[in-house]
N, C-alpha and C positions, 0 to 999 in steps of 0.2 A: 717530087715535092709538090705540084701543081697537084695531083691527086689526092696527099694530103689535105692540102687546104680542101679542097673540092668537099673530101668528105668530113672534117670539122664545120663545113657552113652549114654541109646539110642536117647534120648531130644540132648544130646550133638552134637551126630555124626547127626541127623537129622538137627539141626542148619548148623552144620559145611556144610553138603550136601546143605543145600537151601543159603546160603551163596554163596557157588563155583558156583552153577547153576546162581542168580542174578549176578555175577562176570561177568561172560560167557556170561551174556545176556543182559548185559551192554556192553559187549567191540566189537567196531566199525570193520565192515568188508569195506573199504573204495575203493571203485573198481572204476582205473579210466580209461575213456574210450575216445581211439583216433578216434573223429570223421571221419578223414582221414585216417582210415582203408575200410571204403565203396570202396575206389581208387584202393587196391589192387590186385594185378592178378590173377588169377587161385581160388585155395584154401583159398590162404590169406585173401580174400574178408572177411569182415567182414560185414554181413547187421543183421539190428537189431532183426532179425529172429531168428539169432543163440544167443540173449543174456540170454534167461529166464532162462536156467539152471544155469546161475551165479546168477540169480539176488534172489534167494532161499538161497543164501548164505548172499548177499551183504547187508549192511544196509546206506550204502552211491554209490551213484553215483555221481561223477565228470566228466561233460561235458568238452573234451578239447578241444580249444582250445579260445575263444577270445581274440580280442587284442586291442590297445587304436589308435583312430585318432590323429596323432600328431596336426593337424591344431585347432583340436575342446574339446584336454585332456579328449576327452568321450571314452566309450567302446563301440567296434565294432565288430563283426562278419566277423573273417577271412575267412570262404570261403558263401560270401550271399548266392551262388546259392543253395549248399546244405543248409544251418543252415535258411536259410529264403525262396526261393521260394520254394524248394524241402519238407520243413517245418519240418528238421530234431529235431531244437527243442520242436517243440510241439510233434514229434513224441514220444521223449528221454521224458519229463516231464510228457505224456498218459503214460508210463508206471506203475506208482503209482495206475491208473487204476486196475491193476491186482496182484500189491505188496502194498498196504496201508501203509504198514510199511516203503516202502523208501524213502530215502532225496537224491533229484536229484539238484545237484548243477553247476553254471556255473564257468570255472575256466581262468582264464585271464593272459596272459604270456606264460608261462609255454617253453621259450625258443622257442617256433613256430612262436614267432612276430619280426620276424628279420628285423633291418633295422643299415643299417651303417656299416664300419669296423672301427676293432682297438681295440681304446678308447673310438672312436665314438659310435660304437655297442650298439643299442642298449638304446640308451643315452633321449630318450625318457621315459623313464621307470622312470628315477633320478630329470630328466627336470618337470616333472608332482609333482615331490612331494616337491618343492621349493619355492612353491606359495601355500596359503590357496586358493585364486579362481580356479586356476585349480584341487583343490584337489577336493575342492566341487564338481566343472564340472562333473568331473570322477565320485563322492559318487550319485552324481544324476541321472547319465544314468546309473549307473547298478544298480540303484534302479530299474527304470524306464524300462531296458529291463529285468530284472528278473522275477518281476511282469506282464508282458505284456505276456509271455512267459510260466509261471507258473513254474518257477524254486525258491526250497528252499534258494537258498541262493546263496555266491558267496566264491572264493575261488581265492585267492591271490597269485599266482605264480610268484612272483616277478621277474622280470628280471635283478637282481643287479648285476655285474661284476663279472667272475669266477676268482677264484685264476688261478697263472701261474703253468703249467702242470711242473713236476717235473724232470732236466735234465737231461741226462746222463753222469756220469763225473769219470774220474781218481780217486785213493784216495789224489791224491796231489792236483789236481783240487777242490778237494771237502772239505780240509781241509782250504784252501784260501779262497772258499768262506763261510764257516761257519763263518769262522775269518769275514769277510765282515760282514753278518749279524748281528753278536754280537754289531758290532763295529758303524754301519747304519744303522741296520733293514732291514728285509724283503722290496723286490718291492710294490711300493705303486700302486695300479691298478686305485683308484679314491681320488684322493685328497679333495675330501669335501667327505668324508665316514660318517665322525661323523656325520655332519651336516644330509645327507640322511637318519642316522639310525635312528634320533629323529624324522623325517618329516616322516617317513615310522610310525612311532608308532604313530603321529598324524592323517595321513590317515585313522589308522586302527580306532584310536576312532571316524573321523569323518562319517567313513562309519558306523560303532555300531550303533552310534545315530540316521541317518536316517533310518535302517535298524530295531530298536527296536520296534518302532509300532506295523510293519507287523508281527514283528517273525520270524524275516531271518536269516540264520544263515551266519555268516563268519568266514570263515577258511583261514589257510597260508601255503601255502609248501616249502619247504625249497628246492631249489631247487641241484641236485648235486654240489660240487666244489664251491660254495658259500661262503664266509666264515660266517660261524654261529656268532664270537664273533665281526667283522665288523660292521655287518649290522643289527644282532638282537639285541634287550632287553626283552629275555622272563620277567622277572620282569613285565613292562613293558606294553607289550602285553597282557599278561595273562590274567586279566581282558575284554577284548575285543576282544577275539579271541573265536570259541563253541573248535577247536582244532587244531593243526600245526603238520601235518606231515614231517617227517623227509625224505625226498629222498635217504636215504644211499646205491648207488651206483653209478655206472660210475667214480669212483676213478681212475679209470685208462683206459681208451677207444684207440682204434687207432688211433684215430685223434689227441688227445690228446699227447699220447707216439708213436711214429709209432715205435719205435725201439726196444721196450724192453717192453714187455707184462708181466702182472699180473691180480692176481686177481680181478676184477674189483667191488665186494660187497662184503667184507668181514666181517664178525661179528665184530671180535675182530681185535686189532690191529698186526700187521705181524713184524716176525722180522726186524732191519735197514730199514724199511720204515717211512713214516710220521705216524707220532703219530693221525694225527685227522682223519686218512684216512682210517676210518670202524666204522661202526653202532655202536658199544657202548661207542664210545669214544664222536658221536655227540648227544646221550643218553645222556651219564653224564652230559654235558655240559648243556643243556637244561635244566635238571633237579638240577644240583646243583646253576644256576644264576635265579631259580624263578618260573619256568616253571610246575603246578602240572601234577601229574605221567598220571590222568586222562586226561589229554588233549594235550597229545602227544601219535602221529600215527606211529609208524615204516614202512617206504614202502619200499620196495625191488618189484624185477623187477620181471617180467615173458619171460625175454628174455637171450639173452646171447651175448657176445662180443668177436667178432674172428678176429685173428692176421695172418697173412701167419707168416709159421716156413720158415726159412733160414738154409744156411750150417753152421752156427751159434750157433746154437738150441740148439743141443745137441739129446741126446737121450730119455731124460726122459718125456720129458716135465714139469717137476716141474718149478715150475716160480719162479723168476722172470728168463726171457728167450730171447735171442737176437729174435729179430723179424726184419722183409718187411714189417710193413706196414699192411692194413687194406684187412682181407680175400674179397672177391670177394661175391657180394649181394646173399642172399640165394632167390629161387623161388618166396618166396610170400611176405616177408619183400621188397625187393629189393632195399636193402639199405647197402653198402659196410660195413663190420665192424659190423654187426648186424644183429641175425638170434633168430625168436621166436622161442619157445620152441618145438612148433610140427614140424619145420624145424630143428632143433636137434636132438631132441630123434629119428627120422628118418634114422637120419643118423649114432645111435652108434651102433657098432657092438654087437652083443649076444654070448652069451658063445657058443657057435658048432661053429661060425664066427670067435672068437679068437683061439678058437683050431684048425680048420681049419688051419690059421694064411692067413686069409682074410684081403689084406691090404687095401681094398678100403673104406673100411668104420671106424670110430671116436673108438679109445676107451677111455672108459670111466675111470676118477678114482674119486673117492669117498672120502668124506673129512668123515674120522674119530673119528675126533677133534673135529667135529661141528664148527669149530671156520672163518674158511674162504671159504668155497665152491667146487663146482665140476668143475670139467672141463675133456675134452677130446680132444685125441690128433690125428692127422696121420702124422707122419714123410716126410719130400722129399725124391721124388722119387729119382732116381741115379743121373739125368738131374737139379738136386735140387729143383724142381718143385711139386703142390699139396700138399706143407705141410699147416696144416692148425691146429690151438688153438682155441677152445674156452672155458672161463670161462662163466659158467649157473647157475642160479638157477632150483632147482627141488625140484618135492613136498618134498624130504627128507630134504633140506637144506629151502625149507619156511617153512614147520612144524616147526625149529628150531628155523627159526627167530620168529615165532612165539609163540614158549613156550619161549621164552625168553622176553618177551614183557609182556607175562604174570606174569612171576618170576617176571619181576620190577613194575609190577601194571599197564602198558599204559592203555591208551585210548581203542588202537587197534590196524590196521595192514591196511596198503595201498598195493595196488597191482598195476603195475605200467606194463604193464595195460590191464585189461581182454583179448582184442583182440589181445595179442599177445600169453597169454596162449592156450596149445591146444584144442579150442572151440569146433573143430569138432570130438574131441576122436580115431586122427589120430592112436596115439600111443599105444593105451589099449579100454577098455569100458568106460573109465570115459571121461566125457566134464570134461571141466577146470580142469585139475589135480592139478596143482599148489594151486588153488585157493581155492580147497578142501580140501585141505593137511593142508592147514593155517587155515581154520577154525576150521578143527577136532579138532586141536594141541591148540585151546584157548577154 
């Protein structure tokens, strides 16, 4: 009898093992990639030489960026010279060549197709999906260059209107306007919302349709600052989508708050902030109006978002934190307010540097909590000058977002986006640390 049991526990735990391993080997590594990294200076250069040691990780690739011809509601290729004479996308879809296993997809929007201000902004995006013949137009040509191309599928980075970035106010100020809200509702950004959410869920079935033949897959990214309960219906969707990654971060950017810096990708939600404003709250959301667990993507960045400190500041750097405004472009990003992760870790100081008390370089603190992230700080100098914040991801905090993703059953986990992780193992021996971290961690 005792031998029995013996061997029912071990059938049990062998189950249990080939279970977790089929889990693990189901759930999507979804790595996307800024084609407009080739452009970058020095180090930052990203050529597609440096990608293979991700792509042993990756089980999706996302081409970014295409965008729509407003005159003709097709898809087009935002930069031809690269993506079509240079023939970057055949180059991106020969990769499968060497990984069988990946699904190289093109992705369209993605906030890189800018045209208009305001309200205007953009307004191409809303204009296409108002009309069944222009929707067609559009289902047509990215049929049409997907296939031409030899790309899996296409992925829908909608460009629908951000919510209004969150202001800075008195408590008297701020109790007036709540009273406002209650009493008129939040700012309306696009007055035909409803109507775009239902024409956004007809596009998607009429791209499904002509896409089902071939076995194309279509996907949706949610793009930052978007409002999820606006413009989606996972209900809806669900059906017609292979899965919809969630963007949860740039919650709070420079350009966005110039004055008052925070956490910019937070897991959970932070004390007296917005309630929608971190990863499990646009989780739940998705998941409780319809959305199965399998076919939602958690993406978080590979970068990080730096504020100059002021005499303001304070001393701690704990956020939320007066700020100047957007740090100064790092080397290889060169992009104000925005520094990849190997331009980071470069810069924080190591334990003999902080004993020392070396002020030139970032120190680092550590989120213990798991719940909201790293960041690293340098004070101004006497002249109030050289202060400088940033909130990052790192492999400790995508590990996390990642076992968390796992606890709720997702799809997977998006990286947002290879080329800004440290590709070239400036900081340690490992290529893509980030990107490694997240995979171990599912």
């Amino acid at each position: 009898m005792e031998c029995v049991k013996i061997v029912l526990l071990a059938i049990f735990a062998l189950a249990n093992f080939v279970g977790q391993a089929q889990s693990a080997a189901d759930s999507k590594v979804v790595c996307y990639y800024d084609s407009q990294s080739f452009n970058r200076p020095g180090n930052g250069k990203f050529d597609l030489s440096f990608i293979d040691p991700a792509l042993q990780f990756c089980t999706h690739l996302i081409y970014g960026h295409a965008g729509i011809k407003e005159d003709t509601s097709s898809i087009a290729p935002l930069d031809e010279t690269l993506d079509i004479n240079k023939q970057n996308y055949r180059h991106v879809t020969e990769l499968k060549r060497r990984f069988p296993g990946l699904r190289v997809l093109l992705s369209v929007g993605g906030g890189r197709d800018v045209s208009g201000e305001g309200s205007e902004k953009n307004m191409k995006y809303r204009t296409l999906l108002e009309s069944v013949d222009t929707r067609l137009k559009f289902a047509t040509s990215a049929q049409n260059l997907i296939k031409t191309y030899g790309f899996d599928g296409l992925d829908l980075a909608w460009e629908f209107p951000e919510t209004k970035p969150k202001k800075i106010r008195n408590k008297v100020s701020s109790w007036f306007v709540n009273l406002k809200h209650k009493i008129v509702g939040e700012s309306v950004v696009d007055e035909k919302a409803e109507e775009h959410k239902e024409q956004f869920i007809a596009l998607v079935r009429e791209i499904k349709n002509a896409f089902r033949h071939d076995g194309l897959l279509l996907t949706v990214s949610q793009l930052p600052n978007v409002n999820s309960s606006v413009y989606f219906d996972p209900r809806q969707l669900a059906p017609n989508v292979d899965f919809v990654t969630i963007q949860a971060f740039d919650y709070r950017t420079p350009e966005r708050n110039p004055k008052e810096l925070d956490y910019p990708a937070p897991l959970y939600e932070l004390l007296d902030r917005k309630y929608d404003e971190n990863a499990d709250y646009q989780i739940r959301y998705w998941l409780g109006q319809g959305m199965p667990a399998n076919k939602l993507v958690l993406g978080f960045p590979a970068f990080g978002r730096t504020w100059k400190l002021d005499g303001d500041s304070g001393l701690t750097g704990v956020p939320p934190v007066s700020a100047d405004g957007a740090a100064e472009a790092g080397p290889y990003t060169n992009e104000p307010g925005l520094m990849s992760y190997s331009e980071i870790c470069s810069k924080i100081a190591n334990q003999k540097e902080i004993q020392a008390g070396y002020l030139g370089k970032l120190r680092k603190v550590n989120d213990p909590t798991k719940r909201y992230g790293s960041y690293a700080f340098r004070l101004p100098d006497s002249d109030g000058n050289n202060g400088i914040w940033v909130g990052f991801e790192d492999p400790d905090t995508a590990g996390n977002k990642a076992s968390y993703a796992k606890a709720k059953g997702l799809g997977g986990i998006g990286i947002f986006d290879i080329t800004l992780d440290d590709f070239r193992g400036t900081c340690g021996n490992d290529h893509f640390p980030i990107l490694r971290a997240a995979k171990f961690r599912l």
